[in-house]
C-alpha positions as CSV (number, residue, x, y, z in Angstrom):
1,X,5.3,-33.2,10.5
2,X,3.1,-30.5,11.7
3,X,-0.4,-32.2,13.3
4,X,-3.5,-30.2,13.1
5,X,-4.9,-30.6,16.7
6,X,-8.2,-28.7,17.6
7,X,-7.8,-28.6,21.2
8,X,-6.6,-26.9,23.4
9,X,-4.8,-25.4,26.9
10,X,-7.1,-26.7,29.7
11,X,-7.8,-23.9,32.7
12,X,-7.3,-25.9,35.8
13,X,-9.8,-25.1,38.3
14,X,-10.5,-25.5,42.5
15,X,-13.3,-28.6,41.2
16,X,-11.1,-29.9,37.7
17,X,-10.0,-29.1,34.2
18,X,-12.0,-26.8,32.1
19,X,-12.1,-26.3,28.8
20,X,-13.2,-22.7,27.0
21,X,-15.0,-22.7,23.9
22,X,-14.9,-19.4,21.5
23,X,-16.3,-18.5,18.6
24,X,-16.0,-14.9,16.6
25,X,-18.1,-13.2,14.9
26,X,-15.6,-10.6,12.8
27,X,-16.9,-7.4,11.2
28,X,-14.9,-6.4,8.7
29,X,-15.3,-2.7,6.5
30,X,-15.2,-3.3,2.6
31,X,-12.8,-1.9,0.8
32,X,-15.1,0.1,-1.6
33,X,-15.4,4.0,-2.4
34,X,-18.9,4.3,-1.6
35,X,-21.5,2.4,0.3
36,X,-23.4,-0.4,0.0
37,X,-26.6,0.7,-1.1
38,X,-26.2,4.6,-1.8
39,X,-23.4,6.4,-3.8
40,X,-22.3,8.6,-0.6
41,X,-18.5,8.8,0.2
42,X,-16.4,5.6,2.5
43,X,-13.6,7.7,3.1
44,X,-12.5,8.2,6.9
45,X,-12.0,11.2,8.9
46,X,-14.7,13.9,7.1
47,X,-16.8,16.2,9.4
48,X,-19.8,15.0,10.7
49,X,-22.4,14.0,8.6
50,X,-20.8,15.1,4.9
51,X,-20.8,11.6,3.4
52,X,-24.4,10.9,4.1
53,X,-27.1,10.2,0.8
54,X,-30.9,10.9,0.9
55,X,-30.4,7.0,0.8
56,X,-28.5,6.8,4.2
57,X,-30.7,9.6,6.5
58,X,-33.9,7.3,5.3
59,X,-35.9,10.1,3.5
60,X,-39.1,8.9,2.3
61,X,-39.5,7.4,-1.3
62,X,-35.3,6.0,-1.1
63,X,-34.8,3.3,-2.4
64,X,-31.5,1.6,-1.9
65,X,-29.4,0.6,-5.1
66,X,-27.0,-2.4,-4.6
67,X,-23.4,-1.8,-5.0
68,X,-21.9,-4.7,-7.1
69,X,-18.2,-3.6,-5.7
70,X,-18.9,-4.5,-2.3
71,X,-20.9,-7.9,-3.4
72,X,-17.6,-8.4,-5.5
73,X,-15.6,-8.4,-2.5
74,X,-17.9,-10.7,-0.4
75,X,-17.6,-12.9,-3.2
76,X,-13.5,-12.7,-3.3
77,X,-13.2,-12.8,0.5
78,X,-15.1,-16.3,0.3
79,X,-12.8,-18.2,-2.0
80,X,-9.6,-16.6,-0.2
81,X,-11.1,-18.4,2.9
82,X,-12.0,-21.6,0.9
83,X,-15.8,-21.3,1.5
84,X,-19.2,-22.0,-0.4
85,X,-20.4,-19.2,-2.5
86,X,-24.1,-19.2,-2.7
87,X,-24.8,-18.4,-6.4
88,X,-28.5,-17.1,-4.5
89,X,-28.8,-14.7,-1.4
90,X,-31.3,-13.1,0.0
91,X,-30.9,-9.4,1.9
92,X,-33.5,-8.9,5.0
93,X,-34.9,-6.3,7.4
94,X,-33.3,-6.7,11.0
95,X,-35.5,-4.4,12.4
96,X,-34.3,-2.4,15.8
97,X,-34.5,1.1,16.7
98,X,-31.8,3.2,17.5
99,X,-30.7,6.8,17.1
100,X,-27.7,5.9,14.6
101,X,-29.7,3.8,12.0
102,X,-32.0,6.2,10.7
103,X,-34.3,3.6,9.1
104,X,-35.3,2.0,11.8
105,X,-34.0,-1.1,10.7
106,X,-30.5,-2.7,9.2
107,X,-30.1,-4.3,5.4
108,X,-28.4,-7.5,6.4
109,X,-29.0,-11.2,5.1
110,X,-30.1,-14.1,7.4
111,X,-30.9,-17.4,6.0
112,X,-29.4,-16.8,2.8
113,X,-25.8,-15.0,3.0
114,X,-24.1,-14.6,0.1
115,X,-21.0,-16.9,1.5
116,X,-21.3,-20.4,3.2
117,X,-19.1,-22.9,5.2
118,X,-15.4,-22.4,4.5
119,X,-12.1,-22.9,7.1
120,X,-9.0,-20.8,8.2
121,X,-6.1,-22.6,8.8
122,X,-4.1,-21.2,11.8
123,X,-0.2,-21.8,12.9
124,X,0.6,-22.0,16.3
125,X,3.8,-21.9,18.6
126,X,5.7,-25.3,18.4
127,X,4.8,-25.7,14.8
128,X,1.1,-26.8,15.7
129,X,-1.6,-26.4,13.4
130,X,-5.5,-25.6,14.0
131,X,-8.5,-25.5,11.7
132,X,-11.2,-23.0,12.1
133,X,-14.5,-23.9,10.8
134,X,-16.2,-20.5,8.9
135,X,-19.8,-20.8,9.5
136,X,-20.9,-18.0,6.8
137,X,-20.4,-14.2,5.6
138,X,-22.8,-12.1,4.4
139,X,-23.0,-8.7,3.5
140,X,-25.0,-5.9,6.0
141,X,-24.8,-2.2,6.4
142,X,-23.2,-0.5,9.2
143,X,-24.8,2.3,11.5
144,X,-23.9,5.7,12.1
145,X,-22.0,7.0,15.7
146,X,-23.6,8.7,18.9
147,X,-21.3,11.2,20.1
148,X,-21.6,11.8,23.6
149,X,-18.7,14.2,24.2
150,X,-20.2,17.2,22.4
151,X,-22.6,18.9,25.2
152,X,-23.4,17.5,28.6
153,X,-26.9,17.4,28.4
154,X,-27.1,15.8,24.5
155,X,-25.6,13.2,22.6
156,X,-24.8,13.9,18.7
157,X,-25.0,11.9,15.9
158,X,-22.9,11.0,12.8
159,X,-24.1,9.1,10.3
160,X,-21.1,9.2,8.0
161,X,-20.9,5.3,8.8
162,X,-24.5,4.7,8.2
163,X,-25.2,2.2,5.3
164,X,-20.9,1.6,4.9
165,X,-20.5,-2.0,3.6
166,X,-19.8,-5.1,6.4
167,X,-19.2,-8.1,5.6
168,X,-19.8,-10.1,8.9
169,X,-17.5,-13.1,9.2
170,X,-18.7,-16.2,11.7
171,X,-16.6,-18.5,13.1
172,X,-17.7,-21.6,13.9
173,X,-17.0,-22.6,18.0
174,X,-13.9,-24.4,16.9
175,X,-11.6,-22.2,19.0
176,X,-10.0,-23.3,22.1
177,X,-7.9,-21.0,24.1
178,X,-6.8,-17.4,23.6
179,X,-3.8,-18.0,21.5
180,X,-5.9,-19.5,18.9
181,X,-8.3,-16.4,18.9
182,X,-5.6,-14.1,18.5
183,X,-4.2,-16.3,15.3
184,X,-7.3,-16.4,13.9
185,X,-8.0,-13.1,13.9
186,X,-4.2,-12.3,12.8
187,X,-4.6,-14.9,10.3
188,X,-8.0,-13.4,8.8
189,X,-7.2,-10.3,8.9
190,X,-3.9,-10.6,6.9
191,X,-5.9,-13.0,4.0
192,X,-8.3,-9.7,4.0
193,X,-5.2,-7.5,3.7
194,X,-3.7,-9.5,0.8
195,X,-7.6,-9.9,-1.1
196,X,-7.7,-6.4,-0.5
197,X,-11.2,-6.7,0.5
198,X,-10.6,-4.7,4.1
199,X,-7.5,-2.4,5.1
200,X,-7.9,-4.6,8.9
201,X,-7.5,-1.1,10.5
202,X,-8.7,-2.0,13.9
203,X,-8.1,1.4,15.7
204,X,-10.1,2.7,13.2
205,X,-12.6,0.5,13.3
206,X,-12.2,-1.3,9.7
207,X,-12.3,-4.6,11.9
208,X,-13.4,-5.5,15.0
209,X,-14.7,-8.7,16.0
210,X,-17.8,-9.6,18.9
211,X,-16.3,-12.8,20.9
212,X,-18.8,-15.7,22.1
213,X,-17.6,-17.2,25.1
214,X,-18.4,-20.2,27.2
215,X,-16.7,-22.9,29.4
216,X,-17.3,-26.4,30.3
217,X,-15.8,-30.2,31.3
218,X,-13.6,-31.3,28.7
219,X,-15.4,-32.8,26.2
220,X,-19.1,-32.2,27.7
221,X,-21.8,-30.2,26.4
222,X,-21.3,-26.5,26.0
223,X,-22.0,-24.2,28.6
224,X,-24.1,-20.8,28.3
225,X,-22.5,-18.4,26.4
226,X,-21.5,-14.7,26.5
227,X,-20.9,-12.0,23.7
228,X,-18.3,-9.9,24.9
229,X,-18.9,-6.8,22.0
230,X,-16.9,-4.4,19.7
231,X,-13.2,-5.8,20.8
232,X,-11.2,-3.9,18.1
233,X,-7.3,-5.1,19.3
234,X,-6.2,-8.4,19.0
235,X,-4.1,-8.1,22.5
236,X,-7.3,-7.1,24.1
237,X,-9.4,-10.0,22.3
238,X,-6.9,-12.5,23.9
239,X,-6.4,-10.7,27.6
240,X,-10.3,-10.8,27.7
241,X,-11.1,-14.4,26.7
242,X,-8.3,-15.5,29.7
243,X,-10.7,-13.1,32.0
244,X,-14.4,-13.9,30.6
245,X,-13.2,-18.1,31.2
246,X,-11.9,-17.6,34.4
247,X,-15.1,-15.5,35.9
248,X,-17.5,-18.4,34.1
249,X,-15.5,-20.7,36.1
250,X,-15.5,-19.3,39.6
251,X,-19.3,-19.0,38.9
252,X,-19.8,-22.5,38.1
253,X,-18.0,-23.5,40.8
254,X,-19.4,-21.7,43.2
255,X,-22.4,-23.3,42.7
256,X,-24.2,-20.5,40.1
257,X,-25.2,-20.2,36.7
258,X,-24.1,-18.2,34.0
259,X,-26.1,-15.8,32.8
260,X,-26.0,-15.6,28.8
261,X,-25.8,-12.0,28.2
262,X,-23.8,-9.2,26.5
263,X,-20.7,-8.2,27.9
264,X,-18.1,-5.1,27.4
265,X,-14.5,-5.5,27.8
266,X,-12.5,-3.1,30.4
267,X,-8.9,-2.7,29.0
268,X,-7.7,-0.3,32.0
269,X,-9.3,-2.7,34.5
270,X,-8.8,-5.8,32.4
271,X,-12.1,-7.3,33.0
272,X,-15.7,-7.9,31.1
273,X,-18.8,-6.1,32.6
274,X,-22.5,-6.7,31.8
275,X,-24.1,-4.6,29.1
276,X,-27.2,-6.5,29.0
277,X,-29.3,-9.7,29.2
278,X,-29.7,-11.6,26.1
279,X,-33.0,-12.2,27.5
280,X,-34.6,-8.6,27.0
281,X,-33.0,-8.7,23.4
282,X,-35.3,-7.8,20.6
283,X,-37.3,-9.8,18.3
284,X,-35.4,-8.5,15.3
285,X,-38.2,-9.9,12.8
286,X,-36.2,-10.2,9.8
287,X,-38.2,-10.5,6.6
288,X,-36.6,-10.1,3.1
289,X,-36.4,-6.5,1.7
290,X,-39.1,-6.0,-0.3
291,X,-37.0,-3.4,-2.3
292,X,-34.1,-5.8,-2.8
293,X,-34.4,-8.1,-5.4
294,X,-32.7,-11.6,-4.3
295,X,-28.8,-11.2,-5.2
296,X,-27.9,-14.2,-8.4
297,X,-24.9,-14.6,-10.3
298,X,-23.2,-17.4,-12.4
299,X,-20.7,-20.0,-11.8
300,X,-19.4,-18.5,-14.8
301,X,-18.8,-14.9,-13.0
302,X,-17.5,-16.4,-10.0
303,X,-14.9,-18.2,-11.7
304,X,-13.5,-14.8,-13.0
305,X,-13.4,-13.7,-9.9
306,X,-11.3,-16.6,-8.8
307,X,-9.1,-16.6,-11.9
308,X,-8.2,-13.1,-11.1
309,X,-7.2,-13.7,-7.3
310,X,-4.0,-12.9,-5.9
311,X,-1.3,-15.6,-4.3
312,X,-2.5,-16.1,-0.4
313,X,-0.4,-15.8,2.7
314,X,-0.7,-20.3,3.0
315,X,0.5,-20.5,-1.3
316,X,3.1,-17.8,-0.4
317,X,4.8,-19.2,2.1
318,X,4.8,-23.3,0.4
319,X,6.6,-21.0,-2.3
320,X,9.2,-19.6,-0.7
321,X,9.8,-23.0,1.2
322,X,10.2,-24.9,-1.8
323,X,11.4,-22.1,-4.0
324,X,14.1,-20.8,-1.4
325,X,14.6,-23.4,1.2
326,X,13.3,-21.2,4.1
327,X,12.1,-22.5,7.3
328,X,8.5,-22.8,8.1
329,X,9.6,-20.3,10.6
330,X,11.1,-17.4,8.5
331,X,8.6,-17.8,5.6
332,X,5.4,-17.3,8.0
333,X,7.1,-13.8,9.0
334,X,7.7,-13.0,6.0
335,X,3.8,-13.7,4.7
336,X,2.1,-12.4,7.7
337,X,1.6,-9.0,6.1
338,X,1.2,-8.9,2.6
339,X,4.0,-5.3,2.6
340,X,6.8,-7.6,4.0
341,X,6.0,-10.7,1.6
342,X,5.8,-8.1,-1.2
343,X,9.7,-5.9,0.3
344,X,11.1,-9.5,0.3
345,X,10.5,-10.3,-3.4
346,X,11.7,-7.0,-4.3
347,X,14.8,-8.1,-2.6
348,X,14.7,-11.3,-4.6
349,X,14.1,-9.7,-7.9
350,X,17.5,-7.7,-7.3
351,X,19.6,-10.4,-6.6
352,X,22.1,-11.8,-9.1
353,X,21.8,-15.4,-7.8
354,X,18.2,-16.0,-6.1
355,X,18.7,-19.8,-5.8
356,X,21.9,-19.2,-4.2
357,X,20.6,-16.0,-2.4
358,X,16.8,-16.1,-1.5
359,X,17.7,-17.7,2.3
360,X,20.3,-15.0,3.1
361,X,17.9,-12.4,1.6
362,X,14.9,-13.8,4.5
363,X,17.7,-13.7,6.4
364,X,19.1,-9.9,6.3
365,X,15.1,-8.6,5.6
366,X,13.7,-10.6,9.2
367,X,16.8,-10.1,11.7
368,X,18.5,-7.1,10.3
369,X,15.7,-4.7,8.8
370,X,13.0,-5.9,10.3
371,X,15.4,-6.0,13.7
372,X,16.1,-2.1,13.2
373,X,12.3,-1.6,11.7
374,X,10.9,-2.6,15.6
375,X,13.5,-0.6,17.1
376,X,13.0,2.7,16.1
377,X,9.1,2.2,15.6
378,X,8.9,2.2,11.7
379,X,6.6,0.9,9.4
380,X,8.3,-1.2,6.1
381,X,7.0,1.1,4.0
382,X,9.0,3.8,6.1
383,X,12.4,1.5,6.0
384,X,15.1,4.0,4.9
385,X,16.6,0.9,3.4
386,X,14.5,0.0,-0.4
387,X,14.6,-3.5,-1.4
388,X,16.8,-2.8,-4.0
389,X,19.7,-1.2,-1.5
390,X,19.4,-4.7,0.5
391,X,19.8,-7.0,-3.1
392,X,22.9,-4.9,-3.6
393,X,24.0,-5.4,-0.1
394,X,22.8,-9.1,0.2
395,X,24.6,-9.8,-3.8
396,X,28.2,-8.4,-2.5
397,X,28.1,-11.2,0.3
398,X,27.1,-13.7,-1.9
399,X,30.0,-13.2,-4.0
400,X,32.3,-12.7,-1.5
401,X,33.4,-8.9,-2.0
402,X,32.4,-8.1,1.9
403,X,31.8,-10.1,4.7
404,X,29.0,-10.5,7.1
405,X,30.4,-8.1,9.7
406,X,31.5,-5.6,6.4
407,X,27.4,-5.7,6.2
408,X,26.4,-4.8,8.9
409,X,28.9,-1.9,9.0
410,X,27.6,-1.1,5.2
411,X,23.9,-1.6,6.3
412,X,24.4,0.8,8.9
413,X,26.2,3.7,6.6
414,X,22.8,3.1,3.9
415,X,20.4,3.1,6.8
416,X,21.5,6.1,8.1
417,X,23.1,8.1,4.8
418,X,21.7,6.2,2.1
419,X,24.0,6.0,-1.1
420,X,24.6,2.6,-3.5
421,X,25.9,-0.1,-1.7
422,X,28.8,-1.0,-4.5
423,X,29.9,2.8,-5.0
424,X,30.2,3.1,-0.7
425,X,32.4,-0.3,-0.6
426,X,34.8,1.0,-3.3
427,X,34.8,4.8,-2.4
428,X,35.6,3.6,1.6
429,X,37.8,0.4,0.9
430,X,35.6,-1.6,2.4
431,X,36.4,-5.1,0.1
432,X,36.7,-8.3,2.2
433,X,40.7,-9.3,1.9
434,X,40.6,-12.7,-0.1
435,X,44.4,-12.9,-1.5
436,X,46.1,-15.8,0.5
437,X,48.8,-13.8,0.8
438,X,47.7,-11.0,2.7
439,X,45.8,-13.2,5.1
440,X,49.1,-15.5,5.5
441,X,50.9,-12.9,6.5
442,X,48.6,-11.5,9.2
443,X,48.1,-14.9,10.5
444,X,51.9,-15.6,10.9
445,X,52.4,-12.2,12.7
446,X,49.7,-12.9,15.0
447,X,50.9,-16.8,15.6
448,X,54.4,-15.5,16.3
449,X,53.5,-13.1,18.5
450,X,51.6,-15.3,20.9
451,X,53.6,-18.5,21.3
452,X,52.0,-19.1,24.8
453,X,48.6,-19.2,23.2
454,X,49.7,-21.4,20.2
455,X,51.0,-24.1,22.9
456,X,46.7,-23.8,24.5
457,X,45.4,-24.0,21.0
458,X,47.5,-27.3,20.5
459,X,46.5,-29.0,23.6
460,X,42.7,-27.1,23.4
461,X,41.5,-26.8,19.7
462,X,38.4,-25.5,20.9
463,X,40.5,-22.0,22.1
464,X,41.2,-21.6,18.0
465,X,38.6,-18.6,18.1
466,X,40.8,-16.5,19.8
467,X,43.2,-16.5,16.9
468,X,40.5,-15.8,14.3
469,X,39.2,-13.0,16.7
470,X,42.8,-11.4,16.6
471,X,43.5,-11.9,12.9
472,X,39.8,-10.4,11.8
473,X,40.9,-7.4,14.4
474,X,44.0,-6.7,12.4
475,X,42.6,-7.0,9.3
476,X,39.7,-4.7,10.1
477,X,37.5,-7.4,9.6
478,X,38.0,-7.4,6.3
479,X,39.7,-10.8,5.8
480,X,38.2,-13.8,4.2
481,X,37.1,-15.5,7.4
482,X,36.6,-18.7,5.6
483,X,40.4,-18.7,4.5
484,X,41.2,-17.3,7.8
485,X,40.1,-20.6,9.2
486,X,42.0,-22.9,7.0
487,X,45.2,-20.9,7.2
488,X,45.1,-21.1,11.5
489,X,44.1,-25.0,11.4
490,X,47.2,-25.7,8.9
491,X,49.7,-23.3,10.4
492,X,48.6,-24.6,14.4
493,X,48.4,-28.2,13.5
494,X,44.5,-28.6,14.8
């Protein structure tokens, strides 16, 4: 029985045992076509500054227009991670100046976000479970982009970002060590991916995620924190939580104090670095925007929007458990990313016999495709191999026309040709050899060819998979290996 355990992997230090506390605030792009409060373009990769609105550069007199897409997808993101959904919000003024938020200030919400408390459950190695508290989510607009590569004496500015949808996710400081921060970020980025509420490209910067850090005695109070900012790779998140706990530590133990601060992450030097003191932050002043009426919906409306959700990656995976008999293991690859859940049950869908089936099927689509898939660098939607090749491939063993090693051979041929599975066995003679006959008589030939090896089978039944070696050699490996077995134990006595 799994146990859900909150903590965690203590860092031994020169004075004791520490013990890191994390928490993540993760800012995820909504999937929408256009912004949040302006009909200007989302799509990635235009020139500079062609998907900005009069709404976006702040020209006087604009006024900004909710988008009830984007509050939509707030709304679904919530109940995919089991959370309150305030049926009242309230969008404020976080006012700040900077050159890529032409307004002056950014439409976010404060004390009123249109999502509340909900949880993420995580899975980690040795079947261990972990339950990350979700503090809230609300909705804010994102700023534009200084470019700083353009001249050497200027920096540029593109505001095709400015006023795209967020929806900022908050973790409560329920996280523990660095391998729970990277499966929680995994695990809420794939329930994003499945809701279709972000795409969870990080290098593009669809997600990235600021990471709170502190350290401090097992069990005491927490220690002073520090934001390390804009981590968009989950490898990175984890590489600089080990690094950010360790420099807290030497600190404290050297007899300083940590300053509470915001902190950039080094991946070439694989280290944190100061950005600047929390202390000289601003006073952001949020007050509610007086052009934004206060966001209210029904119970009535969110219930359609839960009606119409789709299975999660956690229902998924108890499915094809119960539904297929696969282990804890093999389902939870297969769910991670809602493409390989979706290839697999196009597998299923093919297959003559899915009760008998659905385990080889995980099977052949984790060790085999996927296998071949990391090998040469592909993407599942790039497999040469479609779901339905694989049910073919998957239905022949299943019904004994090839074996397991006739598979592999056949997999190989449709990876690399393509072609129907059934028309390639026939048209190469590739049938696994089930007459009794025909396996008899290659068993006898190789029994009374090898008399000295018969008499160390007899006195060493273990040595018996030499024989079944031969016999699948001279067959061409296309005998029955099941029947191969019984024939050798009946005809050497063992």
């Amino acid at each position: 029985m799994n146990a859900t355990v909150k903590p965690s992997r203590l860092i031994k230090g020169a004075t004791g045992d520490w013990e890191t506390v994390i928490g993540l605030e993760v800012h995820a792009q909504v999937t929408s076509n256009s912004k949040l409060f302006s009909g200007a373009s989302t799509a990635f990769g235009g020139d500079p500054n062609s998907h900005v609105s009069l709404v976006d550069a702040a020209m006087p007199g604009m006024l900004p227009v909710i988008n009830e897409e984007c509050v939509r997808q707030a709304v679904r993101t919530g109940l995919g991670l089991n959370a309150k959904i305030n049926l009242r919000s309230v969008f404020d003024r976080k006012n700040y100046f900077y050159p890529d938020s032409p307004q002056g200030y950014q439409i976010s919400q404060y004390l009123s976000p249109v999502v509340g408390e909900g949880e993420v459950v995580l899975e980690l190695d040795g079947g261990r479970t972990a339950t990350v508290g979700i503090e809230r989510l609300h909705l804010e607009q994102d700023a534009g982009k200084l470019l700083h590569d353009r001249s050497p004496s200027l920096s540029y500015v593109d505001l095709n970002r400015c006023g795209v949808a967020l929806m900022e996710i908050v973790s409560k400081p329920d996280i523990r060590d660095a391998e729970q921060a990277k499966a929680y970020v995994t695990k809420l980025r794939s329930i994003l991916r499945y809701l279709g509420t972000c795409d969870g490209d990080m290098e593009k910067g669809s997600l990235r995620a600021d990471v709170n850090v502190s350290v401090r005695r097992p069990g005491g109070p927490l220690g002073t924190r520090c934001e390390i900012k804009n981590m968009n790779s989950i490898s990175f998140i984890g590489d600089a939580i080990e690094y950010e706990a360790r420099r807290q530590i030497e600190i404290i133990e050297d007899g300083g104090v940590i300053d509470q601060e915001t902190r950039l992450y080094d991946p070439g030097k694989g280290e944190t670095r100061s950005m600047r003191s929390k202390e000289e932050a601003h006073d952001y002043r949020y007050f509610p925007d007086p052009d934004l009426l206060p966001l209210e919906f029904s119970e009535a409306w969110v219930a359609e929007i839960r009606a119409g959700l789709p299975e999660l990656p956690d229902q998924k995976k108890a499915r094809f458990i119960a539904d297929f008999g696969l282990s804890p293991y093999d389902a939870s690859v297969l769910v991670a990313e809602r493409e390989s859940a979706d290839f697999y049950e196009a597998v299923l869908a093919g297959l003559a016999d899915r009760s008998r089936d659905g385990k080889l099927a995980a099977n052949w689509v984790i060790n085999e495709l996927f296998g071949r898939l990391n090998k040469e660098g592909r993407d599942i939607t790039a497999s040469p191999v479609s779901a339905e090749q694989l049910s073919a491939i998957v239905d022949l063993i299943g019904e004994g026309t090839i074996s397991g090693k006739i598979a592999k051979d056949l997999f190989e041929i449709v990876w690399t040709e393509g072609g129907d599975p059934r028309a390639l066995v026939e048209a190469r003679g590739m049938k696994q050899v089930t007459d009794p006959g025909a396996i008899e008589k290659v068993v006898d030939d190789i029994i009374a060819a090898n008399p000295d090896k018969v008499a160390q089978v007899r006195a060493k039944p273990q040595l018996a998979g030499w024989f079944v070696g031969q016999v699948m050699k001279s067959s061409g490996g296309k005998a029955n290996p099941q029947a191969v077995n019984h024939l050798l134990k009946s005809k050497l006595g063992i």
